[in-house]
mmCIF file as Biopython writes it, N, C-alpha, C and O atoms, coordinates in Angstrom:
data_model
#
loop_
_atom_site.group_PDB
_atom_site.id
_atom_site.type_symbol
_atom_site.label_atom_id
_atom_site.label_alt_id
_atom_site.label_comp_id
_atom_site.label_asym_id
_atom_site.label_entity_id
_atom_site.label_seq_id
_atom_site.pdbx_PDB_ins_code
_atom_site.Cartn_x
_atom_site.Cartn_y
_atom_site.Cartn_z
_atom_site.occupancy
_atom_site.B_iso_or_equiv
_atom_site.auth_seq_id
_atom_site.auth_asym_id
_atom_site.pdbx_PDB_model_num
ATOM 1   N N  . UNK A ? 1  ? -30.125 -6.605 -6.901  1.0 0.0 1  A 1 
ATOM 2   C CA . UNK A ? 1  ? -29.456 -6.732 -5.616  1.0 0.0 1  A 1 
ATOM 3   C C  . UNK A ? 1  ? -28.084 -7.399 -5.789  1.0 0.0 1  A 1 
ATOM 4   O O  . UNK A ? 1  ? -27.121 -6.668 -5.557  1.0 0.0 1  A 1 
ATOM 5   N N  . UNK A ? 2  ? -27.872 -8.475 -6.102  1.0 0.0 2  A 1 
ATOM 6   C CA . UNK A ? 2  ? -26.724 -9.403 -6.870  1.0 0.0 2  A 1 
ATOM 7   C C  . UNK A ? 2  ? -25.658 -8.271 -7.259  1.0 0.0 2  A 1 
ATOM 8   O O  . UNK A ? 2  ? -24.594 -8.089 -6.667  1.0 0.0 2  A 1 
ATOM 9   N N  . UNK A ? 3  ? -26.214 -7.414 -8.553  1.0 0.0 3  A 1 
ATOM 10  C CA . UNK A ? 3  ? -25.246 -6.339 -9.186  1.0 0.0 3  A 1 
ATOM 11  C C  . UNK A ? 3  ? -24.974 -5.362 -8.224  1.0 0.0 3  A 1 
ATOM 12  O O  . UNK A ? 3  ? -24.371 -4.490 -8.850  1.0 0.0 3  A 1 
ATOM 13  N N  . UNK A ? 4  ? -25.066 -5.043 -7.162  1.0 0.0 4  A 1 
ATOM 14  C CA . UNK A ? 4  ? -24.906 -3.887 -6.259  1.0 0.0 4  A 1 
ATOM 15  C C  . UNK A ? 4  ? -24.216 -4.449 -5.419  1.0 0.0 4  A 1 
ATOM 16  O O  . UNK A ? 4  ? -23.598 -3.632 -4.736  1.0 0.0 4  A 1 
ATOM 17  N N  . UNK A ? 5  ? -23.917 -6.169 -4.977  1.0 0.0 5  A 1 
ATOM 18  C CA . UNK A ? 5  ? -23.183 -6.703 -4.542  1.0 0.0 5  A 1 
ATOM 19  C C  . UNK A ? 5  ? -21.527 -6.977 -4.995  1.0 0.0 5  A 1 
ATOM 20  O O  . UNK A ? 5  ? -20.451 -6.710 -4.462  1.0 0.0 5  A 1 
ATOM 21  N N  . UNK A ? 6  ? -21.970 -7.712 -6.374  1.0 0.0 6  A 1 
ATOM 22  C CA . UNK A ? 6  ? -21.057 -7.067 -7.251  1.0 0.0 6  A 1 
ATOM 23  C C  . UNK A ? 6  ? -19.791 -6.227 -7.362  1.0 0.0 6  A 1 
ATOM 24  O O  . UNK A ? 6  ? -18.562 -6.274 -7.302  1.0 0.0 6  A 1 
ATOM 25  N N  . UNK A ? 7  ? -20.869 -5.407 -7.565  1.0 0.0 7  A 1 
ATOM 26  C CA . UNK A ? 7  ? -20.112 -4.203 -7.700  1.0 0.0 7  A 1 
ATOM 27  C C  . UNK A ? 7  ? -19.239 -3.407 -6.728  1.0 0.0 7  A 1 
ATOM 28  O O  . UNK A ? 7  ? -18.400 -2.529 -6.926  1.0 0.0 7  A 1 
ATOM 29  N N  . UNK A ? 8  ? -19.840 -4.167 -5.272  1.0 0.0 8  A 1 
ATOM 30  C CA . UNK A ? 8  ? -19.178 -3.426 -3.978  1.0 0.0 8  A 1 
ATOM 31  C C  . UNK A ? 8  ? -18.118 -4.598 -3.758  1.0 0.0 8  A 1 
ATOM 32  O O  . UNK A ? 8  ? -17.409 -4.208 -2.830  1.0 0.0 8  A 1 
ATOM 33  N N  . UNK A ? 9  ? -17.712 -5.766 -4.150  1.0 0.0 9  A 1 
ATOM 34  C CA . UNK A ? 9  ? -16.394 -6.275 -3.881  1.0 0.0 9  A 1 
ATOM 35  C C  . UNK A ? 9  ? -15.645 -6.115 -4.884  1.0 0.0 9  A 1 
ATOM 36  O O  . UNK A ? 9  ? -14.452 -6.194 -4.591  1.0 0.0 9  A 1 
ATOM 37  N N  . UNK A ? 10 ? -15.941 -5.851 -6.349  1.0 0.0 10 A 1 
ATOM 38  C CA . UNK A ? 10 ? -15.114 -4.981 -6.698  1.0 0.0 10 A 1 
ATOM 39  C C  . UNK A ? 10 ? -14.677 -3.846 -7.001  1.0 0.0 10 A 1 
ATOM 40  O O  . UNK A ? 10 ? -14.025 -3.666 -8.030  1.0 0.0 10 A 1 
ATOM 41  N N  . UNK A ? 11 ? -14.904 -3.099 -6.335  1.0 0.0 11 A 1 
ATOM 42  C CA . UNK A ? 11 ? -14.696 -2.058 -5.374  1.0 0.0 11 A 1 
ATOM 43  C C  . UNK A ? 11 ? -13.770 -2.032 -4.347  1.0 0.0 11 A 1 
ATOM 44  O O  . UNK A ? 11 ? -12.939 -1.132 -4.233  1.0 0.0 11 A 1 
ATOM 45  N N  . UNK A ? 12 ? -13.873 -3.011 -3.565  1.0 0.0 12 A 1 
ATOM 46  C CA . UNK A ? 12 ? -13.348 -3.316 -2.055  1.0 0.0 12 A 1 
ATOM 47  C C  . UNK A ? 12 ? -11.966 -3.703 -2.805  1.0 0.0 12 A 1 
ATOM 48  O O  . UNK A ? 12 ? -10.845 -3.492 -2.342  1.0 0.0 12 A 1 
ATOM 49  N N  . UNK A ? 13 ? -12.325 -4.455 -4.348  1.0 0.0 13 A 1 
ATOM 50  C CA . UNK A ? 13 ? -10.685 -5.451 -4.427  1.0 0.0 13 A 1 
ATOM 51  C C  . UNK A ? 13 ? -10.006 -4.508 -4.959  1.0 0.0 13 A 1 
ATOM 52  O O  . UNK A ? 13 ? -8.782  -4.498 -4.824  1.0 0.0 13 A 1 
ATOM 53  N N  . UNK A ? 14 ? -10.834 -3.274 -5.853  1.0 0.0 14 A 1 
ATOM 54  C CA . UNK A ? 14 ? -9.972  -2.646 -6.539  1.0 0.0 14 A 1 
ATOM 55  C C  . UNK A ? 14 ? -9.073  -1.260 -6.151  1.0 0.0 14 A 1 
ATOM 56  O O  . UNK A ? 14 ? -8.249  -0.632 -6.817  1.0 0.0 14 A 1 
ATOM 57  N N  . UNK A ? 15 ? -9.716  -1.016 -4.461  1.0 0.0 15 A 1 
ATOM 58  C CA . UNK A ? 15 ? -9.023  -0.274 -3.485  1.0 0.0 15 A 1 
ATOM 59  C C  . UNK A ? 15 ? -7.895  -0.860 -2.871  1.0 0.0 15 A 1 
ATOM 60  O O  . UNK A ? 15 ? -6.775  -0.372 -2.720  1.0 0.0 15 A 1 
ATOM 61  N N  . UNK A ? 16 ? -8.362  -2.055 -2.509  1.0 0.0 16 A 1 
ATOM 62  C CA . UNK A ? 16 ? -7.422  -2.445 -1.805  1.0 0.0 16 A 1 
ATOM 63  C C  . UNK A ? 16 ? -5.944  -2.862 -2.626  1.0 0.0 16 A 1 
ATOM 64  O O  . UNK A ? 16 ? -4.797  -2.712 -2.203  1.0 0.0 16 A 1 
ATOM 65  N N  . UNK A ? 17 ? -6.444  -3.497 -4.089  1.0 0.0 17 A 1 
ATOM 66  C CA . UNK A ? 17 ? -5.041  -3.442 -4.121  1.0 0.0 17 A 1 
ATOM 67  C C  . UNK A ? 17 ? -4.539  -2.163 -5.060  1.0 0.0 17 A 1 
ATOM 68  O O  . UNK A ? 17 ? -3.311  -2.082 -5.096  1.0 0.0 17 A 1 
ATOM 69  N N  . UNK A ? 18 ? -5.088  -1.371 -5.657  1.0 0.0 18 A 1 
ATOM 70  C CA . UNK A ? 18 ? -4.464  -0.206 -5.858  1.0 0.0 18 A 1 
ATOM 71  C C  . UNK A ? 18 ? -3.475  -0.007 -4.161  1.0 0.0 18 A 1 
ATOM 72  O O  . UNK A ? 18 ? -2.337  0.343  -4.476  1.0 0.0 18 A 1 
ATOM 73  N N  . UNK A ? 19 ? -3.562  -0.091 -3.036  1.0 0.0 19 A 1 
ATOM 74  C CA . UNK A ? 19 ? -3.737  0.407  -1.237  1.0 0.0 19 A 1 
ATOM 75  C C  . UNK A ? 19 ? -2.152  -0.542 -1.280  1.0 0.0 19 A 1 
ATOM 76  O O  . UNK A ? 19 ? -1.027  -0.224 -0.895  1.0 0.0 19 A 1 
ATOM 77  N N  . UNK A ? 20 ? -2.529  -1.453 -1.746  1.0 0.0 20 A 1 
ATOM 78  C CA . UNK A ? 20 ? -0.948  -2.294 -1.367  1.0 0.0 20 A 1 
ATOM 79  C C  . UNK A ? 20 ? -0.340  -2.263 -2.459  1.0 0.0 20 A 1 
ATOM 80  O O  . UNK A ? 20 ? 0.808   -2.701 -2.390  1.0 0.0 20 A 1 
ATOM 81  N N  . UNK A ? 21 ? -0.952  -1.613 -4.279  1.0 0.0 21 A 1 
ATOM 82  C CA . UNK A ? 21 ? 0.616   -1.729 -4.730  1.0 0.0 21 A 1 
ATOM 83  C C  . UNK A ? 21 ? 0.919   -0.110 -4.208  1.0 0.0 21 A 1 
ATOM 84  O O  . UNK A ? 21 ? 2.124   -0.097 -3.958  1.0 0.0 21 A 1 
ATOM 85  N N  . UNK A ? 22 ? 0.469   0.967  -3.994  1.0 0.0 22 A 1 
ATOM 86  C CA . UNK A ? 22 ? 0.785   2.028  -3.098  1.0 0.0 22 A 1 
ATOM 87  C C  . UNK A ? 22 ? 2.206   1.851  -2.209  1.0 0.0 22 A 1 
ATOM 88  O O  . UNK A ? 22 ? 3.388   2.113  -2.430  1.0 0.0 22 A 1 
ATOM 89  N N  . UNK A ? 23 ? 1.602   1.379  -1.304  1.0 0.0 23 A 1 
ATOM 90  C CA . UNK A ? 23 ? 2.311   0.699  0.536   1.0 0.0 23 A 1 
ATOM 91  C C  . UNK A ? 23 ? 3.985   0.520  -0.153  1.0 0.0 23 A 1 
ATOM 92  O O  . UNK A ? 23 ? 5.072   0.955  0.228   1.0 0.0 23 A 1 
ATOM 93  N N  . UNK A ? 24 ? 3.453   -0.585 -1.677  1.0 0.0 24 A 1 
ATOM 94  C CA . UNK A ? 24 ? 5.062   -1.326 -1.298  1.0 0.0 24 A 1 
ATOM 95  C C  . UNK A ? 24 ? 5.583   -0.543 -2.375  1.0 0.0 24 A 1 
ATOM 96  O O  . UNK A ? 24 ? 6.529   -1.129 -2.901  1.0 0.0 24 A 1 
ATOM 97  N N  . UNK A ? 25 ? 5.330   0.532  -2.887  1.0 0.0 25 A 1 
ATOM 98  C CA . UNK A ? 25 ? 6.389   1.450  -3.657  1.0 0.0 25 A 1 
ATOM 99  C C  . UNK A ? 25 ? 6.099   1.276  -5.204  1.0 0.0 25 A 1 
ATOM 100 O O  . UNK A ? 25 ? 6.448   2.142  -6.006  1.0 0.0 25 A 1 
ATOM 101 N N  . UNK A ? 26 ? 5.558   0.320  -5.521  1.0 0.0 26 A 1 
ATOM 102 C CA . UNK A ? 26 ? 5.266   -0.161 -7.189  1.0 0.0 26 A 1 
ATOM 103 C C  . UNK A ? 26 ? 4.242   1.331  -7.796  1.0 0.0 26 A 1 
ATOM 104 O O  . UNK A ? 26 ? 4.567   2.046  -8.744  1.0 0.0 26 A 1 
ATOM 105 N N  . UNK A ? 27 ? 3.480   1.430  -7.277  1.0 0.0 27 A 1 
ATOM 106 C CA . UNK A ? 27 ? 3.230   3.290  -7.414  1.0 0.0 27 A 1 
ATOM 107 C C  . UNK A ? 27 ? 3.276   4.478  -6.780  1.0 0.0 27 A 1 
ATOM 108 O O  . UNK A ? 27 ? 2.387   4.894  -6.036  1.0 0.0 27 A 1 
ATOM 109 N N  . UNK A ? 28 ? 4.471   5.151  -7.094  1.0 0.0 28 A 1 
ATOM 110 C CA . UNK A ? 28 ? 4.843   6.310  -6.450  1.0 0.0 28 A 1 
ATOM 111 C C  . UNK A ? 28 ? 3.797   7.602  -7.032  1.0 0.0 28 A 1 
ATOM 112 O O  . UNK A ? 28 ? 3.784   7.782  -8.250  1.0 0.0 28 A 1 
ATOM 113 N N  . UNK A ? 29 ? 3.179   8.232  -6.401  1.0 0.0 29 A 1 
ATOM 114 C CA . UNK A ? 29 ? 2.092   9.399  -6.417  1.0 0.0 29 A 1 
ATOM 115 C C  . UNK A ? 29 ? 3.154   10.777 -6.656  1.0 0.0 29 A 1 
ATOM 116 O O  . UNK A ? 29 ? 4.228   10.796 -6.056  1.0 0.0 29 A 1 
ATOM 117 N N  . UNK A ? 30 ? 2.917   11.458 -7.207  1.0 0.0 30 A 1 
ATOM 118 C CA . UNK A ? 30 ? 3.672   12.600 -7.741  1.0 0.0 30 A 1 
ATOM 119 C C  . UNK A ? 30 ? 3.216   14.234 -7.916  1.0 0.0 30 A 1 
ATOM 120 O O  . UNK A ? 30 ? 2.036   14.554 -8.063  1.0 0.0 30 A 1 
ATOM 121 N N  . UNK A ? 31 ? 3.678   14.639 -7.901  1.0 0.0 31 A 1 
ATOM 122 C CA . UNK A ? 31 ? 3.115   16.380 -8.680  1.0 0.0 31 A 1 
ATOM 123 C C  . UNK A ? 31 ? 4.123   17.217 -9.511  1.0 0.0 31 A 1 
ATOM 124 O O  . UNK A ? 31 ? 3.811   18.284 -10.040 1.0 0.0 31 A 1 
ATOM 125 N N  . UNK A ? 32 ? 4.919   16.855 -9.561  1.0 0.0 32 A 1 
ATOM 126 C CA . UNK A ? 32 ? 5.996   16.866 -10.571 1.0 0.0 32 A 1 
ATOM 127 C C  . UNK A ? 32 ? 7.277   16.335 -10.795 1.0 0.0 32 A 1 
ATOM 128 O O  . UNK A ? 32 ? 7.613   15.739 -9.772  1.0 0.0 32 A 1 
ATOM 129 N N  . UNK A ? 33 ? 8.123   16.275 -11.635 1.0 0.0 33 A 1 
ATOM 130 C CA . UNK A ? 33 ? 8.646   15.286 -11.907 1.0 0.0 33 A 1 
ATOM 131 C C  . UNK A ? 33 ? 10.025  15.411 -11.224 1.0 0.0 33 A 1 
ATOM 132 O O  . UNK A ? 33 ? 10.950  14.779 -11.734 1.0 0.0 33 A 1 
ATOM 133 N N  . UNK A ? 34 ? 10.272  16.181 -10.089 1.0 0.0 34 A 1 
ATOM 134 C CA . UNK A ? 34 ? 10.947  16.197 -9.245  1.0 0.0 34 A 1 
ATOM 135 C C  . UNK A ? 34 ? 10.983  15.171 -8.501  1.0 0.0 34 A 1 
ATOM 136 O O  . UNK A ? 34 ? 11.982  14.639 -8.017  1.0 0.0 34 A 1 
ATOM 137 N N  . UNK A ? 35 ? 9.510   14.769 -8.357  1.0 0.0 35 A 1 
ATOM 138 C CA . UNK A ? 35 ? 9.277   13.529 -7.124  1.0 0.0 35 A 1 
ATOM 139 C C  . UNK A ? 35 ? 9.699   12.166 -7.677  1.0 0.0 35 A 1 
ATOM 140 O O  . UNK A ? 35 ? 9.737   11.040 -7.181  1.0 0.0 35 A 1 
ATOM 141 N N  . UNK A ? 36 ? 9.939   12.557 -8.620  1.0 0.0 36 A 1 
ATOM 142 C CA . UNK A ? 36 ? 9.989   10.855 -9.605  1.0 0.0 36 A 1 
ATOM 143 C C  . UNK A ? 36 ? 11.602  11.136 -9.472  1.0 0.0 36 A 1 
ATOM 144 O O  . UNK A ? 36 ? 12.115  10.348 -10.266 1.0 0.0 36 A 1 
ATOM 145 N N  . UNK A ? 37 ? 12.437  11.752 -8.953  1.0 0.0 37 A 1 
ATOM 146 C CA . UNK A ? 37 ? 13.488  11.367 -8.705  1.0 0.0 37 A 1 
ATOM 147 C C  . UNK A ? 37 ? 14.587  10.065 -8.389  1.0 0.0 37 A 1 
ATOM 148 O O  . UNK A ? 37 ? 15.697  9.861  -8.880  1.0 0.0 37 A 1 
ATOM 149 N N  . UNK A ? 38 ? 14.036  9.502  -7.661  1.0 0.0 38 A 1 
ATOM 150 C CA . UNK A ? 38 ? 14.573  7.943  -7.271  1.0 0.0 38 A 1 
ATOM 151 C C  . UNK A ? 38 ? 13.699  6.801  -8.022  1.0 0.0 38 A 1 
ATOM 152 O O  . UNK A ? 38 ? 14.102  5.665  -7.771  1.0 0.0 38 A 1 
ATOM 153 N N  . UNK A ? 39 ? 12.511  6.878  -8.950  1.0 0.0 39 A 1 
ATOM 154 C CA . UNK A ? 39 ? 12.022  5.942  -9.279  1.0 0.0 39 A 1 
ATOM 155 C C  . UNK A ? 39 ? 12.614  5.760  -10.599 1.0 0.0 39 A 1 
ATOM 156 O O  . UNK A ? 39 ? 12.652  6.507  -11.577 1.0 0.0 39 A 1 
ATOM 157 N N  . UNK A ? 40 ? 13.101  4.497  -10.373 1.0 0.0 40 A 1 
ATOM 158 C CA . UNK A ? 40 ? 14.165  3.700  -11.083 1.0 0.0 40 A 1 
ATOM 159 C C  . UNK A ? 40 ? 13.824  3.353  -13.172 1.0 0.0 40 A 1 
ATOM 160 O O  . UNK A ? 40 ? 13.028  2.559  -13.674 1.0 0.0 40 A 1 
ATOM 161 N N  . UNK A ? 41 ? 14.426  3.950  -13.602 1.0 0.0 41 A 1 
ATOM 162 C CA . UNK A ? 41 ? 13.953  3.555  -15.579 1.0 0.0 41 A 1 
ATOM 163 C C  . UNK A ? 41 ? 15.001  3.220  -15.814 1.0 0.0 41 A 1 
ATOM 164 O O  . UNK A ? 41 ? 16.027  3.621  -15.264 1.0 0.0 41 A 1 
ATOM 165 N N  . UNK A ? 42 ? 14.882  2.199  -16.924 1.0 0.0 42 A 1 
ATOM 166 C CA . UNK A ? 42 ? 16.310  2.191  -17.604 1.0 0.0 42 A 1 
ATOM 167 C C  . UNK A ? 42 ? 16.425  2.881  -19.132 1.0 0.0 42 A 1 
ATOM 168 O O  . UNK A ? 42 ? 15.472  3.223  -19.833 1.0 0.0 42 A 1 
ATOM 169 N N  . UNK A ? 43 ? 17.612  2.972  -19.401 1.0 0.0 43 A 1 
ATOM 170 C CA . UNK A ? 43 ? 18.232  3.751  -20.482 1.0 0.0 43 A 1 
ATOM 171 C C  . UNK A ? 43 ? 17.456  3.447  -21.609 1.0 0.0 43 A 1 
ATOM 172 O O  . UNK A ? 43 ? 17.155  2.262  -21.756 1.0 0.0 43 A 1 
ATOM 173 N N  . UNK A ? 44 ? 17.078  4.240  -22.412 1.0 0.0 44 A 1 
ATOM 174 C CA . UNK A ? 44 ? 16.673  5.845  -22.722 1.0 0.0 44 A 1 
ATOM 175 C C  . UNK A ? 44 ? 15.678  6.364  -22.228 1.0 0.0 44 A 1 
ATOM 176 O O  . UNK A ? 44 ? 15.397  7.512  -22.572 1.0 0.0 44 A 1 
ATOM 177 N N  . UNK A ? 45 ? 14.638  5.481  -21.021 1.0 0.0 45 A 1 
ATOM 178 C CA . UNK A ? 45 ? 13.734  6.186  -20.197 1.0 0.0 45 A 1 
ATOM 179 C C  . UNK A ? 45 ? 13.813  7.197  -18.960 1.0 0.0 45 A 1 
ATOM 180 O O  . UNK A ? 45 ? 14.885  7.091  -18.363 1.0 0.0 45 A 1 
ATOM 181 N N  . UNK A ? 46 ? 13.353  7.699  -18.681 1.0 0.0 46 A 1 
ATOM 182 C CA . UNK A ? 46 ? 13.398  8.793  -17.689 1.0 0.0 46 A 1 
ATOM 183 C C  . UNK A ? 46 ? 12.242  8.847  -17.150 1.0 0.0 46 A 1 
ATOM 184 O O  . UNK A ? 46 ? 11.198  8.634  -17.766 1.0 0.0 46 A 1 
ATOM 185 N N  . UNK A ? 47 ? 12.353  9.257  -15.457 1.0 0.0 47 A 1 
ATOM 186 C CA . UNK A ? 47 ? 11.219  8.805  -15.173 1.0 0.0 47 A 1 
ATOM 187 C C  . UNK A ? 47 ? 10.423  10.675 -14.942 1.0 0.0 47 A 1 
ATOM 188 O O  . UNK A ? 47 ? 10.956  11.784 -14.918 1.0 0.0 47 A 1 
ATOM 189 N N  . UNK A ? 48 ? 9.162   10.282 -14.832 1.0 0.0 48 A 1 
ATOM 190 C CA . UNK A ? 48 ? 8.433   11.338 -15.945 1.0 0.0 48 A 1 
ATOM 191 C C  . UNK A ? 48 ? 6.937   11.819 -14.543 1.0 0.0 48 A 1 
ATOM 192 O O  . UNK A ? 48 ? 6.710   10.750 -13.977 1.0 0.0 48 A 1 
ATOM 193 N N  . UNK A ? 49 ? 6.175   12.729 -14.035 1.0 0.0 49 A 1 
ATOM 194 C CA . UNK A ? 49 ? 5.318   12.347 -13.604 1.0 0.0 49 A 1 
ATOM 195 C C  . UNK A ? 49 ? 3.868   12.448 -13.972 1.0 0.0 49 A 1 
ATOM 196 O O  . UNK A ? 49 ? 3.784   13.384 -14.767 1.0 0.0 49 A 1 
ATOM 197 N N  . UNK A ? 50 ? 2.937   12.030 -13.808 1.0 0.0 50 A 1 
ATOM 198 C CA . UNK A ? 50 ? 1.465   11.847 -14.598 1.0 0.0 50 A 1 
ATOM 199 C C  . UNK A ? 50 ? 0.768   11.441 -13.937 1.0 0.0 50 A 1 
ATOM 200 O O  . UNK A ? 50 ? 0.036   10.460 -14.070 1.0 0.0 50 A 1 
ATOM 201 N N  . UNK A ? 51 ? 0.952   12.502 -12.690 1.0 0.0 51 A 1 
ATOM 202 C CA . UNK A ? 51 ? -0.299  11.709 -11.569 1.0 0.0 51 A 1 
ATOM 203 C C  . UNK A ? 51 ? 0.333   10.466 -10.693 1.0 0.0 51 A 1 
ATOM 204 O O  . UNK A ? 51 ? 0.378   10.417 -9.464  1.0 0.0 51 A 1 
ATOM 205 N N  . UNK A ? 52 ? 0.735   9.630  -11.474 1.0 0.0 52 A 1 
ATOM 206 C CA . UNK A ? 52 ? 1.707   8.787  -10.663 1.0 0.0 52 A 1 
ATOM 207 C C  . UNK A ? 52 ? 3.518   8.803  -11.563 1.0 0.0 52 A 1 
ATOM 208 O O  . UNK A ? 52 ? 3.638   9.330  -12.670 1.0 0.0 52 A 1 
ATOM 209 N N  . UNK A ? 53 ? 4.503   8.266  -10.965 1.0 0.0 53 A 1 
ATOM 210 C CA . UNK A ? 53 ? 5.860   8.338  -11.705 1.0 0.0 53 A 1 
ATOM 211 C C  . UNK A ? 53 ? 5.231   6.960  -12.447 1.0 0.0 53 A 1 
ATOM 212 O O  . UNK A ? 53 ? 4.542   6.018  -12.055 1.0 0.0 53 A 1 
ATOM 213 N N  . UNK A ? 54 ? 5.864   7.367  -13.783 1.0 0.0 54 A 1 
ATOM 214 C CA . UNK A ? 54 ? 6.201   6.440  -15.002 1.0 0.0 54 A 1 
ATOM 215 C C  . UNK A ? 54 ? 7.613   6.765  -15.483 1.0 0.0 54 A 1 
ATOM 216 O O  . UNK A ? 54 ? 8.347   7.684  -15.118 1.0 0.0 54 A 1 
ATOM 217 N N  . UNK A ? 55 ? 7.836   5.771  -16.418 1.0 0.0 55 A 1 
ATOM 218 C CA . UNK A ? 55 ? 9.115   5.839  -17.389 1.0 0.0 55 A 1 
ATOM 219 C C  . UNK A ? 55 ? 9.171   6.333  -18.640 1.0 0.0 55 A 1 
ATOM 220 O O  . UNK A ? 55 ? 9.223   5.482  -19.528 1.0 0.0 55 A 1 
ATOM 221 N N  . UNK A ? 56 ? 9.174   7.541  -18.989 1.0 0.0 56 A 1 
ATOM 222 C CA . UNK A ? 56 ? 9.146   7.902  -20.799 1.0 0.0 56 A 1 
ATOM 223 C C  . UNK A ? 56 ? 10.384  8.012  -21.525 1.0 0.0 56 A 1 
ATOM 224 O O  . UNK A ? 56 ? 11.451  8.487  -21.137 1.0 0.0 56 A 1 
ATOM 225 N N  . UNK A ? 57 ? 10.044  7.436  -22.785 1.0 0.0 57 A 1 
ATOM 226 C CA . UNK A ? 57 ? 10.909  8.205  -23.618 1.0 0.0 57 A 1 
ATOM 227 C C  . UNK A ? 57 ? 11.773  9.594  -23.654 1.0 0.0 57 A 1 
ATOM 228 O O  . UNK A ? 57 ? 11.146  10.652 -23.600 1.0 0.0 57 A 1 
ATOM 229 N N  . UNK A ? 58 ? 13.101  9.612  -23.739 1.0 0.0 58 A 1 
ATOM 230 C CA . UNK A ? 58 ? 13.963  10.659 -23.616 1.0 0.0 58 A 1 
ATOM 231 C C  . UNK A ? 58 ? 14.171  11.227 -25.362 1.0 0.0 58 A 1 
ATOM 232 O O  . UNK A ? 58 ? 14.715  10.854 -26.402 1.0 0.0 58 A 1 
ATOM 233 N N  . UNK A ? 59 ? 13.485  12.160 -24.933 1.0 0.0 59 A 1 
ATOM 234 C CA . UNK A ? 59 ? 13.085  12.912 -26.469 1.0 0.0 59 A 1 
ATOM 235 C C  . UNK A ? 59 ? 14.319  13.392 -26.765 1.0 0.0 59 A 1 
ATOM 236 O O  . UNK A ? 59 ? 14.804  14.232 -26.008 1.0 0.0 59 A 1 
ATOM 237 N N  . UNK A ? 60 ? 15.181  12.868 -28.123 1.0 0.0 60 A 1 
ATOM 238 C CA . UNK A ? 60 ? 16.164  13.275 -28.564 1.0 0.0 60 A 1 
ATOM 239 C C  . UNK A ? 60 ? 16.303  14.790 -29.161 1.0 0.0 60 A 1 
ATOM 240 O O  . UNK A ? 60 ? 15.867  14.925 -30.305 1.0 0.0 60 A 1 
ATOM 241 N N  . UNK A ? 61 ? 16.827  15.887 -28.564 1.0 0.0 61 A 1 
ATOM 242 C CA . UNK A ? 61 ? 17.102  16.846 -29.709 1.0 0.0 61 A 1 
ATOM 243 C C  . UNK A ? 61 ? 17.096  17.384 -30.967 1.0 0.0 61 A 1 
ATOM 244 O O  . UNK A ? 61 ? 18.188  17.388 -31.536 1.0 0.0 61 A 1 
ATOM 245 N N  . UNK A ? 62 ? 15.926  17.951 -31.699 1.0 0.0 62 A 1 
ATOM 246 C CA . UNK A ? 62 ? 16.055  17.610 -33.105 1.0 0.0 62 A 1 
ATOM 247 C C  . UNK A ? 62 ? 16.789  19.761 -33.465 1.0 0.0 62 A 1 
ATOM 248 O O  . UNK A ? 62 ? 16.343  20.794 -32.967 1.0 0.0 62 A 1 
ATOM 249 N N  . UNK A ? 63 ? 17.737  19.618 -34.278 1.0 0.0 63 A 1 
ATOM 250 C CA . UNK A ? 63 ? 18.084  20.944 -34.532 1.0 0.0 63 A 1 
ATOM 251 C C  . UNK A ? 63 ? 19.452  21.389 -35.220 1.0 0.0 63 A 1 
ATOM 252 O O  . UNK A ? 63 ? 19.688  22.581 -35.412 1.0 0.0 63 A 1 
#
């Protein structure tokens, strides 16, 4: 009983704050990397999407 308790506040904590870093922009949700347009990387990252926007590596040209 204890573990089923448990387990349902974290649950509750781990919605909720996934829910507010959401809200305040710290994860932008994506479907391609169009949407990651304004989310901010710095130089040599680019921002990239994977389900949510991240920052990757800017794969240099090899040729």
């Amino acid at each position: 009983m204890a573990e089923i308790i448990k387990f349902v506040y974290l649950m509750i904590l781990f919605v909720s704050l996934f829910h507010v870093l959401g809200i305040n922009g710290s994860i932008k949700f994506c479907k391609e990397d169009s949407d990651c347009a304004n989310y901010f990387c710095e130089k040599p990252y680019v921002p990239k999407c994977v389900h949510i926007c991240t920052c990757r590596r800017l794969e240099p040209l090899v040729g």
